[in-house]
Residue frames relative to the residue before (quaternion, step in Angstrom):
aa qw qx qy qz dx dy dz
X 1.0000 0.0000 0.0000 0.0000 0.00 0.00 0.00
X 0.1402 -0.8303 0.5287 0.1068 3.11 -0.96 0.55
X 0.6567 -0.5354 0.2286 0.4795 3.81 -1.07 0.29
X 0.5780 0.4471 -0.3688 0.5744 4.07 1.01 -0.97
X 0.4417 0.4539 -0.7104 0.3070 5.04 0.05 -0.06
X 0.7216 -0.5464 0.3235 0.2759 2.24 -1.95 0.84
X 0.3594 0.7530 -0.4965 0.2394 3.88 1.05 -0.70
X 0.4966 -0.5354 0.6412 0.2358 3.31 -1.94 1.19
X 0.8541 -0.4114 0.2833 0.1448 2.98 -2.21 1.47
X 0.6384 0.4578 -0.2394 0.5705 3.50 1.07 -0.57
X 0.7885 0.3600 -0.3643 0.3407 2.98 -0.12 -1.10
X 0.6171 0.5404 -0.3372 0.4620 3.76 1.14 -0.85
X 0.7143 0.4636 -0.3105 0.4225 3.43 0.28 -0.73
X 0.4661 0.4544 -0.4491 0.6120 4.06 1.48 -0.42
X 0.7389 0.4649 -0.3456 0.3442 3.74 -0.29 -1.32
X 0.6797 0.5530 -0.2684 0.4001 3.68 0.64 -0.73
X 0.7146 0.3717 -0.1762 0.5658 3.49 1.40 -0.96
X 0.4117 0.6418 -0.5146 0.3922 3.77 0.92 0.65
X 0.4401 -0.6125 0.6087 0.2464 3.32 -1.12 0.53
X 0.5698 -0.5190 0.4826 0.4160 3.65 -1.19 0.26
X 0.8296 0.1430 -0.1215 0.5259 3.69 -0.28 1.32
X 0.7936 0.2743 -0.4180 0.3468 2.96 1.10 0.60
X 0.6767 -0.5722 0.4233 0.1885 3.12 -1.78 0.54
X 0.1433 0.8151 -0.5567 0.0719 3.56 -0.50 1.43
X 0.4276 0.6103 -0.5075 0.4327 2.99 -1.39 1.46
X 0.4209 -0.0852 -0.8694 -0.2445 1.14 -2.80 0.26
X 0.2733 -0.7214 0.6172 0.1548 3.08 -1.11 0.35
X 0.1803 -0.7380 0.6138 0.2146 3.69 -0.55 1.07
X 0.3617 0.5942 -0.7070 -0.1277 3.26 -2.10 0.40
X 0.7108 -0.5545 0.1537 0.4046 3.21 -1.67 0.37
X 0.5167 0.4862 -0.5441 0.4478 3.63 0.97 1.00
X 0.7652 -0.4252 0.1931 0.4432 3.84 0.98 0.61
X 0.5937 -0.5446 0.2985 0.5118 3.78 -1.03 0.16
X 0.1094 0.7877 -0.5683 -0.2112 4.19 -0.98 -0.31
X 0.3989 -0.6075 0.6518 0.2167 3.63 -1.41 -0.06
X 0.1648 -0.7645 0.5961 -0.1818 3.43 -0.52 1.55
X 0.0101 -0.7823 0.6128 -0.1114 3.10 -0.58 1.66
X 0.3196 -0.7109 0.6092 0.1463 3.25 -0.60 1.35
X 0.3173 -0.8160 0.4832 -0.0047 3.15 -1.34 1.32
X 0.7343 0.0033 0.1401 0.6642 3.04 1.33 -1.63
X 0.0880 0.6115 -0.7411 -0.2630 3.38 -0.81 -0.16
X 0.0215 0.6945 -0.6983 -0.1719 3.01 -2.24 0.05
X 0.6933 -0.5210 0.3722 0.3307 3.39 -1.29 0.64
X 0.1139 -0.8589 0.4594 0.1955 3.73 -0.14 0.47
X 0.4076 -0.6637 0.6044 0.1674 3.91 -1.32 0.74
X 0.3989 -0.6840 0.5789 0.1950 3.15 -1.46 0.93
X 0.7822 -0.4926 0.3358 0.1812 2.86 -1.58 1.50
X 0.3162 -0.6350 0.6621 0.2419 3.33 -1.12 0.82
X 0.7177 -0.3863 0.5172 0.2612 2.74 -1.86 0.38
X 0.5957 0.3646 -0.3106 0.6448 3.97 0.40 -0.55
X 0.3635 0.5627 -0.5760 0.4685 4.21 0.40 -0.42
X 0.9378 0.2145 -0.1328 0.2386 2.38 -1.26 -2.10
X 0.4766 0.7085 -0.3908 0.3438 3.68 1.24 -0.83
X 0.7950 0.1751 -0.1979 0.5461 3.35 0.88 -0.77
X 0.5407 0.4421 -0.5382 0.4717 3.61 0.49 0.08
X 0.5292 0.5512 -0.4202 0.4895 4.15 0.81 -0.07
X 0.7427 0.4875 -0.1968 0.4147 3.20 0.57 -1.48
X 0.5186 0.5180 -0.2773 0.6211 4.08 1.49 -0.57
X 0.7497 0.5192 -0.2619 0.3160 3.45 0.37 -1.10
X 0.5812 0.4480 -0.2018 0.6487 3.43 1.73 -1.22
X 0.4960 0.6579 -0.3541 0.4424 3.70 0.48 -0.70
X 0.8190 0.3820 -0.1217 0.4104 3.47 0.38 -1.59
X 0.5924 0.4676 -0.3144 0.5758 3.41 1.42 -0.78
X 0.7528 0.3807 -0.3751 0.3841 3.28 0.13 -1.02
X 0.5069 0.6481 -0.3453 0.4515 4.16 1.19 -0.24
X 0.8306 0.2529 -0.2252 0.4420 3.16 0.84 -1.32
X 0.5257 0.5395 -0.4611 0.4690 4.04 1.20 0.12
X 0.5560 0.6312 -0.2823 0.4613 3.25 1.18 0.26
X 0.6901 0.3691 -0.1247 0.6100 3.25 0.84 -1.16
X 0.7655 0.2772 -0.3339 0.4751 3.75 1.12 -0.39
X 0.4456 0.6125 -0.4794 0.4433 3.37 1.34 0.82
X 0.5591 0.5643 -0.2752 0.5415 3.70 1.56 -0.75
X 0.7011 0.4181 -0.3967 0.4199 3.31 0.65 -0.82
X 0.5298 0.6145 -0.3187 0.4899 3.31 0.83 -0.91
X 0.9050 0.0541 -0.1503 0.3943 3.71 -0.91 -0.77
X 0.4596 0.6961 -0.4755 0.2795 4.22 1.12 0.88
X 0.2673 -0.6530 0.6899 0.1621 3.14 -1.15 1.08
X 0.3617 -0.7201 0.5890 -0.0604 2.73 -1.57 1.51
X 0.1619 0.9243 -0.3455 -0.0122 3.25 -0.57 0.57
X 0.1655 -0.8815 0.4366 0.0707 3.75 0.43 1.27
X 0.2358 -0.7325 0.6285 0.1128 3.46 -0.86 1.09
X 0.1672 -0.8857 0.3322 0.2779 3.84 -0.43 0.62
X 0.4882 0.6061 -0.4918 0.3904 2.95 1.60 0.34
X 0.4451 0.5346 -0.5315 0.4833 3.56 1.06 -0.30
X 0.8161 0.3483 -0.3146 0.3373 3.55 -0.36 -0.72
X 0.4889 0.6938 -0.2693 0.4550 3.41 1.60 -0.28
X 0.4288 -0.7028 0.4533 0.3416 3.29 1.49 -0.58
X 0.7230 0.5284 -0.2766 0.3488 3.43 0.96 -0.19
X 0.2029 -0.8127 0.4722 0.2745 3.86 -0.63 0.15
């Protein structure tokens, strides 16, 4: 895990302050209580250039996918036949 996953404020900030092997918690957030056992830690390295290029390029991707998909929701006409749902034809 790293400091930028997607994880809520709490839970990072417990994981991060564990010693290697130890157990921290409980830890409350608003996805319930957990127990966080720090396994490893390792020193982390800054991103290449090719990294971030494509973690940018995913990031725009995903936005630009989902203003789409909440532009479809947004202007569809629905329409429910009830004999279809009647089983009949």
């Amino acid at each position: 895990m790293t400091h930028d996953s997607p994880f809520v404020r709490e839970f990072k900030e417990a994981a991060f302050s564990g010693a290697e092997g130890e157990i921290v918690g409980p830890v409350k957030t608003a996805f319930g209580y957990h127990l966080i056992k720090t396994v490893e830690k390792r020193i982390g390295k800054p991103l290449t250039y090719d990294e971030v290029e494509l973690r940018v390029k995913q990031e725009m991707r995903d936005d630009l996918v989902g203003a789409f998909i909440s532009t479809l929701k947004d202007t569809a006409q629905i329409q429910i036949e009830e004999k279809s749902l009647s089983g009949r034809k």
